[in-house]
C-alpha positions as CSV (number, residue, x, y, z in Angstrom):
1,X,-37.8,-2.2,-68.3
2,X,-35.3,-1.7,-65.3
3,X,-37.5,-3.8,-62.8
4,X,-39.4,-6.2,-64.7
5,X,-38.2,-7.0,-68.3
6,X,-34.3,-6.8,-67.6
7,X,-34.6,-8.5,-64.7
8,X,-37.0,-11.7,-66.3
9,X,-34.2,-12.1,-69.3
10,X,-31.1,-12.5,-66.7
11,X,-32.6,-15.5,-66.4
12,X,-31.3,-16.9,-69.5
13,X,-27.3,-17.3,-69.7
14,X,-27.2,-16.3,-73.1
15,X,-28.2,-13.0,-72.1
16,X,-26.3,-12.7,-69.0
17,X,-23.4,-13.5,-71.2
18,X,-24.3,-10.7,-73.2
19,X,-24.9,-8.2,-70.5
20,X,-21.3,-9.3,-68.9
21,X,-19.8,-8.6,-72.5
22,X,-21.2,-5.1,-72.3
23,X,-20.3,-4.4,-69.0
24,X,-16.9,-5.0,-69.8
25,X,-16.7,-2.9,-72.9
26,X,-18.4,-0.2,-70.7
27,X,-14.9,-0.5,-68.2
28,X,-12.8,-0.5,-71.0
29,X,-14.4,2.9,-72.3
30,X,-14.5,4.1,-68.6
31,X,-10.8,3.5,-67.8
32,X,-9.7,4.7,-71.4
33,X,-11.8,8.2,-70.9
34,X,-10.0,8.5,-67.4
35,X,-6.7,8.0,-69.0
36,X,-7.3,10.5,-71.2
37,X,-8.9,13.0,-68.6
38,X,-5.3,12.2,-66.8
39,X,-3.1,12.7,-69.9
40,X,-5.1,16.2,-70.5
41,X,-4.9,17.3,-66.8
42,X,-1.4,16.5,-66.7
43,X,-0.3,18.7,-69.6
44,X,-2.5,21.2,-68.3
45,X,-0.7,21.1,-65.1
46,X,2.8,21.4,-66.8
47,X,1.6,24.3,-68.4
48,X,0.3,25.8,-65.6
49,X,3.8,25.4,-63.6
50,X,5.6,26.9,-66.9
51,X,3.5,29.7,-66.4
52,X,4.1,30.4,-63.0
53,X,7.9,29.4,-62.9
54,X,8.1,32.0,-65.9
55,X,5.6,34.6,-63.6
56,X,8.0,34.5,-60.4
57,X,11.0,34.7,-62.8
58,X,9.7,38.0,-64.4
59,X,8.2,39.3,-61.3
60,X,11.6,39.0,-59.5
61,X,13.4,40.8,-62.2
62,X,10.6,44.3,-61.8
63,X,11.3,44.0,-57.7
């Protein structure tokens, strides 16, 4: 399909046009999973300095 059947239909624009359409979707999914990967890491990292900041401030007070 990859190398022979794909290839044949790009020769019509109506397909092309749909291909193009897809592609795009497929960048708008892409970028809106990454933002979300972001928003998730980025909580996770404020939790993660919480945690620590809370650590040193406990382990200071048992020295």
């Amino acid at each position: 399909m990859w190398s022979e059947e794909l290839p044949g239909l790009m020769r019509k624009q109506s397909y092309r046009d749909q291909i193009t359409a897809h592609c795009a979707e497929l960048v708008y999914r892409s970028d809106a999973i990454g933002a979300d990967i972001q928003n998730l890491v980025g909580l996770k990292l404020e939790e993660q300095t919480a945690a620590d900041e809370l650590l040193i401030q406990l382990t200071a007070l048992l020295d």
